[in-house]
C-alpha positions as CSV (number, residue, x, y, z in Angstrom):
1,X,22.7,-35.6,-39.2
2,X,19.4,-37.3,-38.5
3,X,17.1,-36.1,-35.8
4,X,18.1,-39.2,-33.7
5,X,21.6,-37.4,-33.1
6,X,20.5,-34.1,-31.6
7,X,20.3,-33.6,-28.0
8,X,17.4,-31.8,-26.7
9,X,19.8,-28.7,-25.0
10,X,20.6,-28.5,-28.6
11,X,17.5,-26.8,-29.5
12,X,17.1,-24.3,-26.9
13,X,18.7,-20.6,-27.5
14,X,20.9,-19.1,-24.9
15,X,20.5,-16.3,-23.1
16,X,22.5,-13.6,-24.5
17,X,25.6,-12.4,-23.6
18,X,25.6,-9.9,-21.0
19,X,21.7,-10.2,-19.7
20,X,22.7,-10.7,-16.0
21,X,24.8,-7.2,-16.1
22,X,21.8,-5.2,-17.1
23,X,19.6,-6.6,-14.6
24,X,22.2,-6.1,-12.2
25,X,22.9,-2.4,-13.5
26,X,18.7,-1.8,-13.2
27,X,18.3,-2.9,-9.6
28,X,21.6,-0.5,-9.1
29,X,19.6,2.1,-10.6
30,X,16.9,1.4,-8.3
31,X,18.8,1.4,-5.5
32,X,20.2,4.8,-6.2
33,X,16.7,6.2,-7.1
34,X,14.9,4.9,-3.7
35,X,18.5,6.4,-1.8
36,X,18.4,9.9,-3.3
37,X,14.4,9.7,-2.6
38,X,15.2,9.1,0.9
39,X,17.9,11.7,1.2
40,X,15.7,14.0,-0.7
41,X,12.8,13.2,2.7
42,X,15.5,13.9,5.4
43,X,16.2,17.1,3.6
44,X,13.0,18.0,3.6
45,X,12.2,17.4,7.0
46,X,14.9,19.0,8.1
47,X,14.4,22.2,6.5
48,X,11.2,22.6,8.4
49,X,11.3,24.5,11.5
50,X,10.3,22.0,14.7
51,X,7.9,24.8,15.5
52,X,5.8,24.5,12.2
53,X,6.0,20.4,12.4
54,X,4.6,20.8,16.2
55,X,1.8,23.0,15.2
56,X,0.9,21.1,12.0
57,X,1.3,17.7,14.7
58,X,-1.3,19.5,16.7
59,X,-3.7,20.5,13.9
60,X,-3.6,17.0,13.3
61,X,-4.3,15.4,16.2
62,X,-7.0,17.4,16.9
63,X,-8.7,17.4,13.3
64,X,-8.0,13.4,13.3
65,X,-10.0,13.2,16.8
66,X,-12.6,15.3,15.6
67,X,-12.9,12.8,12.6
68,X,-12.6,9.8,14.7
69,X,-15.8,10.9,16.8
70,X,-17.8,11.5,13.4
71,X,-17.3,8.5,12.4
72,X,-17.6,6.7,15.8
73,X,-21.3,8.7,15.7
74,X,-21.6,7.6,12.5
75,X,-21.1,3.8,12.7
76,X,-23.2,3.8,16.3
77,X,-26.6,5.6,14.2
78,X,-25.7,2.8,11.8
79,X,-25.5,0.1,13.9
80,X,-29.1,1.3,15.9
81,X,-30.7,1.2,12.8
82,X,-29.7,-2.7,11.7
83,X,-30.4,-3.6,15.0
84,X,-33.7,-2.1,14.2
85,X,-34.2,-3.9,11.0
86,X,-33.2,-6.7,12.6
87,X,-36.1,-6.6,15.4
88,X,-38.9,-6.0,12.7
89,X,-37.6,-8.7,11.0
90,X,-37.8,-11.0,13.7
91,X,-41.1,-9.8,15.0
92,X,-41.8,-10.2,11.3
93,X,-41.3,-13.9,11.0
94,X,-42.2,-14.9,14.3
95,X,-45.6,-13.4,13.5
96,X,-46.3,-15.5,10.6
């Protein structure tokens, strides 16, 4: 047979038998890992008393607004200072 003869598809390997049913048993295995994760979560939170998870809810609100305020202090000191920069700049340049 001379290379005139062959068909290009001739040349190419096939994908072998069975590839499709192991990706198709791997996502299955990935569904059951992220189910039994999830399950795992509602058991969790359901063996926490709602009095614990409202006073750790509270410690967190209130720890989260403390943290909010430091950094809303923190960002205005920031921004006072570059707008300071910024004015000796300008006087800077407007100078020369």
């Amino acid at each position: 047979m001379n290379v005139s003869q062959q068909h290009p598809a001739d040349a190419v390997e096939l994908a072998p038998e069975g590839w499709m049913q192991s990706l198709d048993s791997a996502l299955t295995q990935e569904q059951h890992s992220a189910t039994l994760r999830e399950q795992e979560q509602q058991e969790y939170e359901g063996a926490v008393p709602d009095e614990v998870r409202d006073q750790v809810t509270a410690v967190v609100e209130k720890e989260l607004a403390l943290l909010r305020h430091s950094m809303e202090a923190q960002f205005e000191a920031q921004q006072q200072e570059l707008l300071a920069k910024i004015a000796a700049l300008e006087l800077k340049t407007a100078a020369q």
